[in-house]
N, CA, C and O of each residue as an XYZ file, in Angstrom:
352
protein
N      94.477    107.028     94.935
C      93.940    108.310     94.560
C      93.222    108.197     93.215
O      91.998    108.320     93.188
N      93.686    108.045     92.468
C      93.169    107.470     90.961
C      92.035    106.475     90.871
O      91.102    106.364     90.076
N      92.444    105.716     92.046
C      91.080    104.382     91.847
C      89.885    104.959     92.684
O      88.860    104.278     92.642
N      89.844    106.287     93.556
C      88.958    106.779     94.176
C      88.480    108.224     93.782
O      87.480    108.816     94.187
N      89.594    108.717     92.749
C      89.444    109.724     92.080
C      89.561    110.931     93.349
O      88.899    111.969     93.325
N      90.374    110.629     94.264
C      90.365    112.115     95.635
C      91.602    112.530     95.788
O      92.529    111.720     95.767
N      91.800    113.831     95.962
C      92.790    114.835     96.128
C      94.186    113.883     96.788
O      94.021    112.812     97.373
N      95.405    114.457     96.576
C      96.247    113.751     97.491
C      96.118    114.139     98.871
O      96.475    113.416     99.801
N      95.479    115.570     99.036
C      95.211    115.495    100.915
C      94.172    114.886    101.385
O      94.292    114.404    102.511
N      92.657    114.707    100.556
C      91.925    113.672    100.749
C      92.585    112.189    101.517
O      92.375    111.750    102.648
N      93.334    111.724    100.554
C      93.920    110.014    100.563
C      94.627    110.618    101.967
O      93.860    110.436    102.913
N      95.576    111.125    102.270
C      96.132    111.452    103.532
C      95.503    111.298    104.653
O      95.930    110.526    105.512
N      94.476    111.959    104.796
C      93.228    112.358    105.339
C      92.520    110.993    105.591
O      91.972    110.684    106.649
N      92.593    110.349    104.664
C      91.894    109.031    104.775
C      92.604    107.695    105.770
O      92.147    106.954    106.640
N      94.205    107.891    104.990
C      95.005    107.118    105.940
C      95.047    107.219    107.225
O      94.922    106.383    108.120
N      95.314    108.804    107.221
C      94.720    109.241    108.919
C      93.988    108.797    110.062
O      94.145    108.520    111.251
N      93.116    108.854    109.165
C      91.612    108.249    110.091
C      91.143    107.046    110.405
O      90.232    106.745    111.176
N      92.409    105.833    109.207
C      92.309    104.555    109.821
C      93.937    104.638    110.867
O      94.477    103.531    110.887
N      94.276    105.110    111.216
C      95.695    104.743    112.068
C      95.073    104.953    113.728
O      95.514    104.205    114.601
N      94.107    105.938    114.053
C      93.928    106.006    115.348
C      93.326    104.566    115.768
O      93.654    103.912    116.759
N      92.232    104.172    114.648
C      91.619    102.617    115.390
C      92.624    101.375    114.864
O      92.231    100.210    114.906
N      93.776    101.686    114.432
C      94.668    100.687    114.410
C      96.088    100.526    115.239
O      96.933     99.630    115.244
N      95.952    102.136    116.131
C      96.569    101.778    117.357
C      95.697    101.319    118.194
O      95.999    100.575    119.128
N      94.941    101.577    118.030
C      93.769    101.380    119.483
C      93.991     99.299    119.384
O      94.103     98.559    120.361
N      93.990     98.918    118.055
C      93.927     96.959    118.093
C      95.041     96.798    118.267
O      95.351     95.777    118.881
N      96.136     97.735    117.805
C      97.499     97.005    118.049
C      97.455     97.148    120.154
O      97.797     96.157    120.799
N      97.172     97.977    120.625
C      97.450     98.531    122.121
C      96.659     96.959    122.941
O      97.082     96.147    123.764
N      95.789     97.064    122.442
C      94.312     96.096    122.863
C      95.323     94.677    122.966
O      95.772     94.293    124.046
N      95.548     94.101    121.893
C      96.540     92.811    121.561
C      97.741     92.842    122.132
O      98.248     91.777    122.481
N      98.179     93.636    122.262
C      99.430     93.956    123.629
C      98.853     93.363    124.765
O      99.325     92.553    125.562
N      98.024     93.771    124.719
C      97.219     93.445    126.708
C      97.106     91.858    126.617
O      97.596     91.164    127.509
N      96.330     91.193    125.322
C      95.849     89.948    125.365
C      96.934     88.741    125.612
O      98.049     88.724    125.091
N      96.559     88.008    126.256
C      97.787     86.408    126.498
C      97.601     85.997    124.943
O      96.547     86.114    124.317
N      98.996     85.420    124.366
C      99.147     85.148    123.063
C      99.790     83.564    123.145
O     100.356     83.007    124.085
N      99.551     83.196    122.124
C      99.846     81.436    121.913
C     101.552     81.672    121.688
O     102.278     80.776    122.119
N     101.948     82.408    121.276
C     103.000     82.801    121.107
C     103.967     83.426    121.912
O     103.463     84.336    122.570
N     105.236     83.265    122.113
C     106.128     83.874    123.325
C     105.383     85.969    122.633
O     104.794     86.456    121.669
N     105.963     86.392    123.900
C     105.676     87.634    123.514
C     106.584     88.688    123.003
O     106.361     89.889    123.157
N     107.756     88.133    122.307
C     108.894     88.437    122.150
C     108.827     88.586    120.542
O     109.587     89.393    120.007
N     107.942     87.829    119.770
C     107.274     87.754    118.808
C     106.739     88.279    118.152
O     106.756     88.307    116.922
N     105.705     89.204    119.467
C     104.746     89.980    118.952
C     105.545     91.403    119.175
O     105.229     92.339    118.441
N     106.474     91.574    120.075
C     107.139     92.721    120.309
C     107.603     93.288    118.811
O     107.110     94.201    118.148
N     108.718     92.423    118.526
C     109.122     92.702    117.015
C     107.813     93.181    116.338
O     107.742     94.409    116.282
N     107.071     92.709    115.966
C     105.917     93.404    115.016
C     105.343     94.412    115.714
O     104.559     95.119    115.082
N     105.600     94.747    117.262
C     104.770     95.926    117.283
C     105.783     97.010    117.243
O     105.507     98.177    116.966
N     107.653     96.317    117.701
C     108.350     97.671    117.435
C     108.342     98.426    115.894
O     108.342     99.651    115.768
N     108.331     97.233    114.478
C     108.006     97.571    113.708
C     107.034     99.066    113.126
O     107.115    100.089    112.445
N     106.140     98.270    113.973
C     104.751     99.501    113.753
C     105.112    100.361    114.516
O     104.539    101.399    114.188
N     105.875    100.551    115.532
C     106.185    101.861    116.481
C     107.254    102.853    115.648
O     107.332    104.081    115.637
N     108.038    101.837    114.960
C     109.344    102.911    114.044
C     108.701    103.359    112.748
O     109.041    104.428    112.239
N     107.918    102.693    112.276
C     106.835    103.475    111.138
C     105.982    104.782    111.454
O     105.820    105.784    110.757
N     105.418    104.425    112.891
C     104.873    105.491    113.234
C     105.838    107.022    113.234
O     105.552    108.163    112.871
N     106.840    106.536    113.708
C     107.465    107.801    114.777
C     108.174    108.017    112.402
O     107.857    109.095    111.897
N     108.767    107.245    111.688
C     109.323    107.664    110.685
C     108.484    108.019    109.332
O     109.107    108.349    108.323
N     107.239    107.955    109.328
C     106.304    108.199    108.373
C     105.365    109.283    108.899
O     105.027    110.097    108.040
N     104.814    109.491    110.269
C     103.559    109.909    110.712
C     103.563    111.564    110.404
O     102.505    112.148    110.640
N     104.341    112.108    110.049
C     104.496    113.671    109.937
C     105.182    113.786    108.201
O     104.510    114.387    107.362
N     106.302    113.269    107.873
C     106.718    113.583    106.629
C     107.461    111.715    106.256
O     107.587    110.625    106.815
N     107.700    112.267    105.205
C     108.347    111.103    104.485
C     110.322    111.125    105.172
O     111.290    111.581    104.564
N     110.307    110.506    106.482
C     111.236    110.481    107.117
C     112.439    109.846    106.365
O     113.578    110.293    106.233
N     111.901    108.702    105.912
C     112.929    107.935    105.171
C     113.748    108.489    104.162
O     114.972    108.366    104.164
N     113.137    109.067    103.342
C     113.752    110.234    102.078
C     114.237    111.137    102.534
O     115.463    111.229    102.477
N     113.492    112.109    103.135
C     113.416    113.477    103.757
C     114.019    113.212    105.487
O     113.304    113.612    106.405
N     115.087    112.661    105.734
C     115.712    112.263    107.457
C     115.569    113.660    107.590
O     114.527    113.872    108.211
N     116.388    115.156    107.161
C     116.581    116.051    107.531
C     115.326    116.996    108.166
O     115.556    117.986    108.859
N     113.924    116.519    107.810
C     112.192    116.927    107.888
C     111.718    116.566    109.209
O     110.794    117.200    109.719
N     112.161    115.802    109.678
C     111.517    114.828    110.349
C     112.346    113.751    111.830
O     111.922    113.575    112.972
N     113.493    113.274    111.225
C     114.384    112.042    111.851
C     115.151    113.311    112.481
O     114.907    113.670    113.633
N     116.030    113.931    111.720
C     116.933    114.460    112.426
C     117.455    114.679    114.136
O     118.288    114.205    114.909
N     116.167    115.907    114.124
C     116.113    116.391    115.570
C     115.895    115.079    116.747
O     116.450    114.997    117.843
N     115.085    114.282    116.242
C     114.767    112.763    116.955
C     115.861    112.641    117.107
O     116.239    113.099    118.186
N     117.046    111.967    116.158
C     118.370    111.636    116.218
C     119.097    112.448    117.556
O     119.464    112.102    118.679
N     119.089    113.727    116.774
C     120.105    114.607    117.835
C     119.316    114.195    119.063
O     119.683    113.123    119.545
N     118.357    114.781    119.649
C     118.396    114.611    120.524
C     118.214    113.412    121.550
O     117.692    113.583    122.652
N     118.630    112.325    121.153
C     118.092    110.762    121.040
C     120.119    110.567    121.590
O     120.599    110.328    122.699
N     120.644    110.750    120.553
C     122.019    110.417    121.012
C     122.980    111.555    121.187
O     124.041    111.311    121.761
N     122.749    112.698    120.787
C     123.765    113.930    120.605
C     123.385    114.831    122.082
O     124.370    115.178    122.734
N     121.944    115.235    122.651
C     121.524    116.248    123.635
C     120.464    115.545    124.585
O     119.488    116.120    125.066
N     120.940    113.676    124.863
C     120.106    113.069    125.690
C     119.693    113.884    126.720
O     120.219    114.950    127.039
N     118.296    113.112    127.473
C     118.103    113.913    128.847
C     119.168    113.454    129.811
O     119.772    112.412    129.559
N     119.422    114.092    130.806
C     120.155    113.662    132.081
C     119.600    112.895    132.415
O     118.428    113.225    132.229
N     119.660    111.548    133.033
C     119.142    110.821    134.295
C     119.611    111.148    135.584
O     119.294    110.389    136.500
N     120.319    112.151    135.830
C     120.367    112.242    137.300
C     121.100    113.865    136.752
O     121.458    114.323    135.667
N     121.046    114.611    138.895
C     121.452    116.113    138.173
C     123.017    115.590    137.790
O     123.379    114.416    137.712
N     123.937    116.949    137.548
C     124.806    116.669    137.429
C     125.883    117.143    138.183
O     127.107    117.012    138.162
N     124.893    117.846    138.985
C     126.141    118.311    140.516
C     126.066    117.104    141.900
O     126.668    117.167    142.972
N     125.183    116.125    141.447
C     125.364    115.402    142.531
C     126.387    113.949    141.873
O     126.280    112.970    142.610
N     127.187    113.754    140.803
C     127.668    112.872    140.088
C     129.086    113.228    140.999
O     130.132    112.616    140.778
C-alpha cells in the first residue's frame, strides 16, 4: 500500500483480481501429466485450497469466529446426511 501509495480497499481489490487467473493455472496444472507422482502436487494444491476457503472473505486465522466457525459446525457438528434416515 505504501509502495503504491493505494487505499487498503484498493490493495484488496488488487489481490482480488490476481486470484481468479491463479485458480484458473493452478486448475489447468491439475489436468497436466507431471514428472512428479501426483501426490506431490496434491499437497500444494490442498495448501492453496485451505488458504482459499481461510483467507478469501476475512482474516479466518485471527478472526475463526468471522469466517471458520460455521464451516467447522457444519463440517463436523450438523454434517449432511448421506442417506435418509428412515431407511437406516
Amino acid at each position: 500500500m505504501k509502495h503504491y501509495g493505494v487505499s487498503k480497499e484498493e490493495a484488496i481489490e488488487g489481490y482480488k483480481s490476481l486470484m481468479e487467473p491463479a485458480w484458473k493455472d493452478l486448475n489447468e496444472a491439475w489436468m497436466r501429466p507431471w514428472p512428479v507422482a501426483k501426490q506431490y502436487f496434491s499437497i500444494a494444491f490442498n495448501y492453496a485450497r485451505a488458504g482459499d476457503v481461510v483467507y478469501k472473505e476475512d482474516d479466518g486465522y485471527s478472526r475463526p469466529e468471522n469466517t471458520l466457525k460455521h464451516l467447522i459446525t457444519q463440517a463436523l457438528i450438523d454434517p449432511i446426511p448421506l442417506q435418509d434416515q428412515s431407511d437406516a
